[in-house]
mmCIF file of the C-alpha atoms, coordinates in Angstrom:
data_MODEL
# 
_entry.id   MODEL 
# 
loop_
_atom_site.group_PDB 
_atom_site.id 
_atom_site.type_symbol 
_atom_site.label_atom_id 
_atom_site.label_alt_id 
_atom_site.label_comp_id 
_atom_site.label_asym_id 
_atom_site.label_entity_id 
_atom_site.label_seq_id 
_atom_site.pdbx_PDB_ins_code 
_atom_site.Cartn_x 
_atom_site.Cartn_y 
_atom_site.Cartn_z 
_atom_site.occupancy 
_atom_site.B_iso_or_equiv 
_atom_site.pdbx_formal_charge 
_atom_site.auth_seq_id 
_atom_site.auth_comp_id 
_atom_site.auth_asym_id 
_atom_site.auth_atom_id 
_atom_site.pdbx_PDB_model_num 
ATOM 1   C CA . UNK A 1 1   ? 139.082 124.839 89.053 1.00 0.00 ? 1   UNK A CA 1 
ATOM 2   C CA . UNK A 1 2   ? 137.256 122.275 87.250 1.00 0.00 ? 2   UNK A CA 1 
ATOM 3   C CA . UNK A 1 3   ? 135.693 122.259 84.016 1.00 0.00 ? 3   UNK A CA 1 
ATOM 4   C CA . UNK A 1 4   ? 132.549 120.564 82.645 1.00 0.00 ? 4   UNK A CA 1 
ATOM 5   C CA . UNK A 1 5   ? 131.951 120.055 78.710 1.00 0.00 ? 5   UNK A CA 1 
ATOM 6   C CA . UNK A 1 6   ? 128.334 119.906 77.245 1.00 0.00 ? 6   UNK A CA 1 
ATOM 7   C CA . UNK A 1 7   ? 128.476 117.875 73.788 1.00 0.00 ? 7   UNK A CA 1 
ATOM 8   C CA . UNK A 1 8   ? 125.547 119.311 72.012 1.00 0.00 ? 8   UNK A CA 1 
ATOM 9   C CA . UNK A 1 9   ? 124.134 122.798 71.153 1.00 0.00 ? 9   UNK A CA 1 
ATOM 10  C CA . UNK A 1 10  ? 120.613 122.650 70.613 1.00 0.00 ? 10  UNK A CA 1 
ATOM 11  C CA . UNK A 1 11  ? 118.084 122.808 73.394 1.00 0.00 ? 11  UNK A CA 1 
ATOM 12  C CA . UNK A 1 12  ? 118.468 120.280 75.655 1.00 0.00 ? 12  UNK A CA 1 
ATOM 13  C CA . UNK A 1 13  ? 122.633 121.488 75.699 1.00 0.00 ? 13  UNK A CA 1 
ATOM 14  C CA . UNK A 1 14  ? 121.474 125.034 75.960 1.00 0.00 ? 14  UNK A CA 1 
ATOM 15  C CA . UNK A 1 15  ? 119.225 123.941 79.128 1.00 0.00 ? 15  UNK A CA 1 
ATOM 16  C CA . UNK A 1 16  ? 121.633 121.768 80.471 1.00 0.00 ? 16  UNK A CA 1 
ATOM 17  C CA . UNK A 1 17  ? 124.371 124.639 80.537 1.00 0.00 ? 17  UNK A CA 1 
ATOM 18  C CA . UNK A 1 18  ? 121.795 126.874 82.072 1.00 0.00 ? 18  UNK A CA 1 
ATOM 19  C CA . UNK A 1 19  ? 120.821 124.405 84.809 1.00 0.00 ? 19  UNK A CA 1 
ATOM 20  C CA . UNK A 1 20  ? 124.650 124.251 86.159 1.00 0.00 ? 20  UNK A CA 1 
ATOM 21  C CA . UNK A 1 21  ? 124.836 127.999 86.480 1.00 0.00 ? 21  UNK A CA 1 
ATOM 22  C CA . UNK A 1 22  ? 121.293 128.467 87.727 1.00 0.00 ? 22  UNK A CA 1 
ATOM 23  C CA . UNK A 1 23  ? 122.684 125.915 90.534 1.00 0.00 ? 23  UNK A CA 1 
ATOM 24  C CA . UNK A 1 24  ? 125.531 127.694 91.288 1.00 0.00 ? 24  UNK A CA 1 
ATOM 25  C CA . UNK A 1 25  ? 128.050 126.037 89.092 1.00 0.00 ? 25  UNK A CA 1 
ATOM 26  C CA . UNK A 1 26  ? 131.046 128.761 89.106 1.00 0.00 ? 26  UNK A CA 1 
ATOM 27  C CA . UNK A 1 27  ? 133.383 126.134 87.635 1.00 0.00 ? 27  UNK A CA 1 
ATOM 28  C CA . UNK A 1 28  ? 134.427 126.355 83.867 1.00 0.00 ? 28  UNK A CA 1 
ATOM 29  C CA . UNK A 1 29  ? 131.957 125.818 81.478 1.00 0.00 ? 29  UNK A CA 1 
ATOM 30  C CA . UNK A 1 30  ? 132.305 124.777 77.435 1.00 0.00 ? 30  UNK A CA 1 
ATOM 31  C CA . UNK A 1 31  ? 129.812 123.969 75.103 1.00 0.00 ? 31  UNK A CA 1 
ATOM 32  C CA . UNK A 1 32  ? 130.236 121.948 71.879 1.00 0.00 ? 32  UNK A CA 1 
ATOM 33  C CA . UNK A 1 33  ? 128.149 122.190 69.126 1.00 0.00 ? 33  UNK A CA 1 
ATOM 34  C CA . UNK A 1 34  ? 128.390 120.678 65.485 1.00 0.00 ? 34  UNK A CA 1 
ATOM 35  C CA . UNK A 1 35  ? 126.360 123.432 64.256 1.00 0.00 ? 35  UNK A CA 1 
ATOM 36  C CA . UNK A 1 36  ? 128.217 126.985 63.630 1.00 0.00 ? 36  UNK A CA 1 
ATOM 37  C CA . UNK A 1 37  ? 124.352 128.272 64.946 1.00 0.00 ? 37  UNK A CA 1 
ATOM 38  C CA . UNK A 1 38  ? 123.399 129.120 68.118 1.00 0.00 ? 38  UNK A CA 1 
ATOM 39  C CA . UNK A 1 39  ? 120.908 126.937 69.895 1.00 0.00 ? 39  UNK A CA 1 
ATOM 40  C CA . UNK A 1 40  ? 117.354 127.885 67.776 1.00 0.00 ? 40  UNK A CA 1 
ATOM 41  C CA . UNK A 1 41  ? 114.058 125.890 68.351 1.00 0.00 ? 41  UNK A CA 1 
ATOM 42  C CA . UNK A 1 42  ? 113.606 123.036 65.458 1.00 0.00 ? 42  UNK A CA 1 
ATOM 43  C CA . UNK A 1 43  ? 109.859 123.072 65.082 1.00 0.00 ? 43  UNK A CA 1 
ATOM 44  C CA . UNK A 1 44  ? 109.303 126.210 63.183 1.00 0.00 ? 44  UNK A CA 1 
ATOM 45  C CA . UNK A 1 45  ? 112.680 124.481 60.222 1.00 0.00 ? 45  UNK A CA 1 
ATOM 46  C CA . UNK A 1 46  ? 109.683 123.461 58.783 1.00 0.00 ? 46  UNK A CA 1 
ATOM 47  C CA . UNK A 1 47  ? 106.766 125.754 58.777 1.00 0.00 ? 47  UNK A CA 1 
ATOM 48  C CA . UNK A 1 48  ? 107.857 129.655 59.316 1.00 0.00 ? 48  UNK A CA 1 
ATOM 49  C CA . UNK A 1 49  ? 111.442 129.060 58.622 1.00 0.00 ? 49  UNK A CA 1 
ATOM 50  C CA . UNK A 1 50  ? 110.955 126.884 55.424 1.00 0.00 ? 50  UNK A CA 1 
ATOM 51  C CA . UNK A 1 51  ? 108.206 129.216 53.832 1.00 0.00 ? 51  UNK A CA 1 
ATOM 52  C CA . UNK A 1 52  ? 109.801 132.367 54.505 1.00 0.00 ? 52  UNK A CA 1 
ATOM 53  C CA . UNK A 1 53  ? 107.305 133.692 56.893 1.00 0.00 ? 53  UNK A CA 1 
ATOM 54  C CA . UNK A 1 54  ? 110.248 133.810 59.607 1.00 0.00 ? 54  UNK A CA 1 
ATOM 55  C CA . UNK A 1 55  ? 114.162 135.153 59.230 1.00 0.00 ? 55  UNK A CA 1 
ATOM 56  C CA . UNK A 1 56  ? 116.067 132.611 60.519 1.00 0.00 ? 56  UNK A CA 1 
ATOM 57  C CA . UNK A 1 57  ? 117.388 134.780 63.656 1.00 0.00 ? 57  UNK A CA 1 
ATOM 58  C CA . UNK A 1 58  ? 113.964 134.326 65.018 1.00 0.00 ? 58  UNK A CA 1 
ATOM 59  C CA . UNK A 1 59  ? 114.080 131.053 65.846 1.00 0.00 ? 59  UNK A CA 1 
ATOM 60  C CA . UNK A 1 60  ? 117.441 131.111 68.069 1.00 0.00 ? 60  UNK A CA 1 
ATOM 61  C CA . UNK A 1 61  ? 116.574 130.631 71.532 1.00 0.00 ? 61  UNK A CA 1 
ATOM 62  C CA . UNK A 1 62  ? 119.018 133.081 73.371 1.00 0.00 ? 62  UNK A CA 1 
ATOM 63  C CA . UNK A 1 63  ? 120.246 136.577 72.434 1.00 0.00 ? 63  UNK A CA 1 
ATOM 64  C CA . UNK A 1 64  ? 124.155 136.638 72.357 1.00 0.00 ? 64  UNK A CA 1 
ATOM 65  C CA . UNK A 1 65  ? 123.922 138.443 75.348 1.00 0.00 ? 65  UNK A CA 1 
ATOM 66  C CA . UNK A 1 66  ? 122.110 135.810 76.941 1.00 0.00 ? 66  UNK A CA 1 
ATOM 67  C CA . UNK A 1 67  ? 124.641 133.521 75.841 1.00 0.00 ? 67  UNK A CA 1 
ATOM 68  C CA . UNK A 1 68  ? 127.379 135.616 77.056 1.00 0.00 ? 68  UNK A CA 1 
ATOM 69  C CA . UNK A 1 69  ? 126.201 135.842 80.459 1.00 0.00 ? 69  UNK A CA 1 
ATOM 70  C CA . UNK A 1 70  ? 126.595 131.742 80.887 1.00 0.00 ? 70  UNK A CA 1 
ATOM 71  C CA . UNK A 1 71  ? 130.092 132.766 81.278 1.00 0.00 ? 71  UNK A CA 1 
ATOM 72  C CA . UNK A 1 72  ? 130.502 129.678 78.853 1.00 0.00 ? 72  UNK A CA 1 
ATOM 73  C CA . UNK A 1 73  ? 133.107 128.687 75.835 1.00 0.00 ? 73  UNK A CA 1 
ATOM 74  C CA . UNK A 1 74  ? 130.974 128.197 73.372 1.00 0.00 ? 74  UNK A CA 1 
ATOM 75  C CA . UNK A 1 75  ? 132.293 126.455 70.774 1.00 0.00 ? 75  UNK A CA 1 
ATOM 76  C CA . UNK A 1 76  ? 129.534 126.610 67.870 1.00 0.00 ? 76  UNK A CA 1 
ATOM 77  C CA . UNK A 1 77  ? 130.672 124.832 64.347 1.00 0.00 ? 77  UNK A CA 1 
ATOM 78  C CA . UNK A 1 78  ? 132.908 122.225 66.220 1.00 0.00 ? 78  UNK A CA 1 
ATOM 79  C CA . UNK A 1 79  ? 132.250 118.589 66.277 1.00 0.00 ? 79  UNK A CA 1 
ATOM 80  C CA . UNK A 1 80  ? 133.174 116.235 68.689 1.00 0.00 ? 80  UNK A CA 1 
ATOM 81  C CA . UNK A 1 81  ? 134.746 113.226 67.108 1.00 0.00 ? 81  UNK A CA 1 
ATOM 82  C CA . UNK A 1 82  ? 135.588 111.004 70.109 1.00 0.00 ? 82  UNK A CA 1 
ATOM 83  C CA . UNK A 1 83  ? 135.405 110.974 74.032 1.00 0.00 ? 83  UNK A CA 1 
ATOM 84  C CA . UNK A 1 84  ? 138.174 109.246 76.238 1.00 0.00 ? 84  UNK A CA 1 
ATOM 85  C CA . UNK A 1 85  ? 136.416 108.720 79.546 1.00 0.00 ? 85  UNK A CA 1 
ATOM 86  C CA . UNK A 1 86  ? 138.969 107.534 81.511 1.00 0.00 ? 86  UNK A CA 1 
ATOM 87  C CA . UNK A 1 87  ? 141.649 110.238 80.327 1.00 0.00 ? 87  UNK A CA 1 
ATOM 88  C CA . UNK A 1 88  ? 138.444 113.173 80.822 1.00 0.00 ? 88  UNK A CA 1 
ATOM 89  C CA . UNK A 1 89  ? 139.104 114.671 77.382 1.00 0.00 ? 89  UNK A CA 1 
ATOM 90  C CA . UNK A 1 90  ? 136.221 115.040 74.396 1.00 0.00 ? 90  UNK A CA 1 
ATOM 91  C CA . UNK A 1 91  ? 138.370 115.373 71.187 1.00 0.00 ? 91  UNK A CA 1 
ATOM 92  C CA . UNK A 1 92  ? 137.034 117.904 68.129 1.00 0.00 ? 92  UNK A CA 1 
ATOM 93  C CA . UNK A 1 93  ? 137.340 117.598 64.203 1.00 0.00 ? 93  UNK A CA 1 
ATOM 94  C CA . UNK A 1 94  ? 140.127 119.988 64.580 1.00 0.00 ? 94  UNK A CA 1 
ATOM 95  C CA . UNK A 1 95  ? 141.718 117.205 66.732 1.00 0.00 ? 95  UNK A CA 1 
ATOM 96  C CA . UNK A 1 96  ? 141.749 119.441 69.319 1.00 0.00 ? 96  UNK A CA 1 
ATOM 97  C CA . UNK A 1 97  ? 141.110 118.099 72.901 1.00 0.00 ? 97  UNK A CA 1 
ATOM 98  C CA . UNK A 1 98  ? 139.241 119.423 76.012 1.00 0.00 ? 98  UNK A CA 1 
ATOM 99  C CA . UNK A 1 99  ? 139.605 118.173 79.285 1.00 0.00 ? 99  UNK A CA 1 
ATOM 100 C CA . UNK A 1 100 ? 136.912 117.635 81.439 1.00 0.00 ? 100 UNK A CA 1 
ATOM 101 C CA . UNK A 1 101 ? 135.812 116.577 85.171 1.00 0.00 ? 101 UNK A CA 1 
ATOM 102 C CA . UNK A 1 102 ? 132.320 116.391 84.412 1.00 0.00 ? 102 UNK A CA 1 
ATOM 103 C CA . UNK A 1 103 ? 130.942 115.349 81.003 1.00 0.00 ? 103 UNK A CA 1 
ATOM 104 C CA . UNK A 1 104 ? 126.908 115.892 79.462 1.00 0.00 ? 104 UNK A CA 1 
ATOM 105 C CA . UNK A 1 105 ? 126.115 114.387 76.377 1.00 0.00 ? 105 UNK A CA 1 
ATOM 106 C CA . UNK A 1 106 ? 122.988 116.653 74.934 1.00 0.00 ? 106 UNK A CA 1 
ATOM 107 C CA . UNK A 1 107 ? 123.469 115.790 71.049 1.00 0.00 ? 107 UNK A CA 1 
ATOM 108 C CA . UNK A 1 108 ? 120.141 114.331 70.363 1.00 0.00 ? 108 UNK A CA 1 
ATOM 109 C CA . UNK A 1 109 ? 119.701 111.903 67.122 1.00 0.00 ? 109 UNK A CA 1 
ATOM 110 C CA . UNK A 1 110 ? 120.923 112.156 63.667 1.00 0.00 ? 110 UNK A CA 1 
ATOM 111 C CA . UNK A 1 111 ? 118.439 111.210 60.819 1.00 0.00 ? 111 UNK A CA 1 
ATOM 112 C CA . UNK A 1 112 ? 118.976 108.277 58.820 1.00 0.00 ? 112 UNK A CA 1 
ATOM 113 C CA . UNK A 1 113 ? 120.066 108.563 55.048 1.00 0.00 ? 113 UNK A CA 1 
ATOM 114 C CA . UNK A 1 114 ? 119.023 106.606 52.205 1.00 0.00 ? 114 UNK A CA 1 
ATOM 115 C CA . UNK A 1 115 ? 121.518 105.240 50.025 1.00 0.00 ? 115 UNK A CA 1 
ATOM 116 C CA . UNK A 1 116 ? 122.866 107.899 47.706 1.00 0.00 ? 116 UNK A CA 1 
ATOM 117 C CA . UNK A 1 117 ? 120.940 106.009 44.963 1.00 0.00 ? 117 UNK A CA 1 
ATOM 118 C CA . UNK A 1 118 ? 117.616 107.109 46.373 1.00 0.00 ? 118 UNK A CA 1 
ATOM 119 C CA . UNK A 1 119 ? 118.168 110.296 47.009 1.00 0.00 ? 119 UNK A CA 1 
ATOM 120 C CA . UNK A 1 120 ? 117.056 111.859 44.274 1.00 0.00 ? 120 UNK A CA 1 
ATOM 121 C CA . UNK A 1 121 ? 115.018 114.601 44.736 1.00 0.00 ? 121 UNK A CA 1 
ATOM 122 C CA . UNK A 1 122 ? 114.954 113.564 48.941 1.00 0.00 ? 122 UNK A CA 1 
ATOM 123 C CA . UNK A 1 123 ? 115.882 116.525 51.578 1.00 0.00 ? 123 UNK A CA 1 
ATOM 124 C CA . UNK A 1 124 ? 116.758 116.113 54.971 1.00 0.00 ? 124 UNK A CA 1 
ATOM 125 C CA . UNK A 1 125 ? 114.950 118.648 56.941 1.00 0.00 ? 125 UNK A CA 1 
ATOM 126 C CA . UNK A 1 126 ? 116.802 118.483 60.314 1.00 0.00 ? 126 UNK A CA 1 
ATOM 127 C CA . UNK A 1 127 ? 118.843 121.575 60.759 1.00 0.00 ? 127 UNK A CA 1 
ATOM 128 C CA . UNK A 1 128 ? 118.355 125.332 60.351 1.00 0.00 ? 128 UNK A CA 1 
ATOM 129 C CA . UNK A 1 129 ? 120.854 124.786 57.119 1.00 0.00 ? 129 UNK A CA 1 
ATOM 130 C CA . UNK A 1 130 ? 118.801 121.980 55.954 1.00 0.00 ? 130 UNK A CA 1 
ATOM 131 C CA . UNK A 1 131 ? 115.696 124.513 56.244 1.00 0.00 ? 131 UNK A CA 1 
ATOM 132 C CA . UNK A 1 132 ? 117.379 127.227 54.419 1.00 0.00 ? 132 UNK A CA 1 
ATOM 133 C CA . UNK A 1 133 ? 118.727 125.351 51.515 1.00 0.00 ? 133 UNK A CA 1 
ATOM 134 C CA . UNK A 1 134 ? 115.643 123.283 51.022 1.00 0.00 ? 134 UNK A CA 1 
ATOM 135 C CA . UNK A 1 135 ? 113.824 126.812 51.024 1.00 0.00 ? 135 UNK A CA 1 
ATOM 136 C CA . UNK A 1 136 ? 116.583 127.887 48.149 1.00 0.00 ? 136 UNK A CA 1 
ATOM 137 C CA . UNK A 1 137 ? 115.876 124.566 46.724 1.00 0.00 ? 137 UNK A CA 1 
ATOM 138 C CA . UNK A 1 138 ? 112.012 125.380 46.202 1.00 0.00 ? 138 UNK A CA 1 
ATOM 139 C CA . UNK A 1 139 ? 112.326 128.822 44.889 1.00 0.00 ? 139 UNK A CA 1 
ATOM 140 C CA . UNK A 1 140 ? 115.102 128.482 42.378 1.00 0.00 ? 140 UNK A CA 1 
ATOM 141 C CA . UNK A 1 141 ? 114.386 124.923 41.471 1.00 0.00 ? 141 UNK A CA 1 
ATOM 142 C CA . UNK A 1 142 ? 111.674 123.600 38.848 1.00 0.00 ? 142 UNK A CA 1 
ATOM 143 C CA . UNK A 1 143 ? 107.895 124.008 39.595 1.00 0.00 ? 143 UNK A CA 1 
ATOM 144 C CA . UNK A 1 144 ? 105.712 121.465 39.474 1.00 0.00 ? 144 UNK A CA 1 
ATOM 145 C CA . UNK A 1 145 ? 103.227 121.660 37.002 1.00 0.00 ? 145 UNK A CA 1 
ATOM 146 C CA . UNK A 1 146 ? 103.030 124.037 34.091 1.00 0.00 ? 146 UNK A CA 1 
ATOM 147 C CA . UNK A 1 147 ? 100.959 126.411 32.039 1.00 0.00 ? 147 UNK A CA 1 
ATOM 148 C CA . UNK A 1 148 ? 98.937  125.296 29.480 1.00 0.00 ? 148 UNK A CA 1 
ATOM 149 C CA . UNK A 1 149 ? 101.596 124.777 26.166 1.00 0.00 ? 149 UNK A CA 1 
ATOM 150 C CA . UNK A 1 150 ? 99.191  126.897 23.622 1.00 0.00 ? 150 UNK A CA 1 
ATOM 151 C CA . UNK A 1 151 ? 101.319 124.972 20.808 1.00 0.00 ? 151 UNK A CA 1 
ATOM 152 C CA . UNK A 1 152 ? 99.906  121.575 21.623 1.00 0.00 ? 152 UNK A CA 1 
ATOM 153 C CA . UNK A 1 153 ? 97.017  120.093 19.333 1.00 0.00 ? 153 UNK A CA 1 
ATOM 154 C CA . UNK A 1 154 ? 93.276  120.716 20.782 1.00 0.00 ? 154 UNK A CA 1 
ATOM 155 C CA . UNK A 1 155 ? 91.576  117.711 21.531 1.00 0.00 ? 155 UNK A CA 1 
ATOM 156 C CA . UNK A 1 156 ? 88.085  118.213 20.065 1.00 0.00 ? 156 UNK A CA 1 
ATOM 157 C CA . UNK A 1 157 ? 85.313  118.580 22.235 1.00 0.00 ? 157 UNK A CA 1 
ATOM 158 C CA . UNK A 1 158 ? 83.142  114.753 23.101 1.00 0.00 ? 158 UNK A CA 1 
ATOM 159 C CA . UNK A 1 159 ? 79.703  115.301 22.562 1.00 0.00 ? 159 UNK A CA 1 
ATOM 160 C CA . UNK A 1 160 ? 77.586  115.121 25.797 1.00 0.00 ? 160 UNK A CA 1 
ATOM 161 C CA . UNK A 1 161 ? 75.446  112.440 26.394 1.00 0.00 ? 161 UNK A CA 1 
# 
């Protein structure tokens, strides 16, 4: 039987694994993701995820059941490190390899870093991780602005005009 491997996780690899069974793809199926997550919608990383007003389960896009029912190997928390075209294999961080007849490449874009010397103080908000430690960041981390220090001199008052 042949097998085809979806690189990528998120969305458009969730859809793209759901579009060969909807079609009647019986074949095997395995999905790659970088992320140990399972596919969850990015827009709300930075509005209900990153102020607390939604618990990060609420933002993954299938149940596990759903998920289960793609009949898939998922393989969440894996990257793929290199692709040999000609030989049909994808190979993973663990150096691992999986074969493939049919390859889709769903992995989207990765943001760009500054260099380590401007980073200070700079998050990367691209990932449900990124979200949740930038959220930990806010809370635990110093505030902006402070009380009044009631040690500090008074200025005296200027006298209106």
């Amino acid at each position: 039987m042949k097998r085809i491997v979806v690189v990528g996780a998120s969305a458009a690899g969730l859809t793209a694994a759901e579009a060969l069974r909807h079609r009647g793809w019986g074949g095997d199926l395995t999905q790659i993701g970088e992320e140990p997550h399972p596919p969850y919608d990015r827009p709300p990383l930075s509005k209900q995820i990153l102020t607390g007003a939604w618990k990060p389960e609420r933002a993954t896009l299938r149940s596990l059941q759903d998920l289960a029912r793609l009949e898939a190997d998922l393989r969440f928390g894996q990257r793929a490190t290199a692709l040999d075209v000609e030989g049909g294999q994808v190979r993973l961080g663990n150096e691992e390899s999986i074969g493939f007849d049919g390859l889709i490449i769903a992995t989207g874009v990765a943001p760009r870093h500054l260099p380590d010397s401007d980073l200070d103080g700079v998050h990367v908000l691209r990932t449900l991780d990124d979200a949740l430690g930038l959220r930990t960041a806010l809370l635990t981390g110093p505030r902006v602005g402070s009380a009044p220090d009631s040690s500090a001199p008074k200025s005296p008052r200027q006298p209106g005009p």
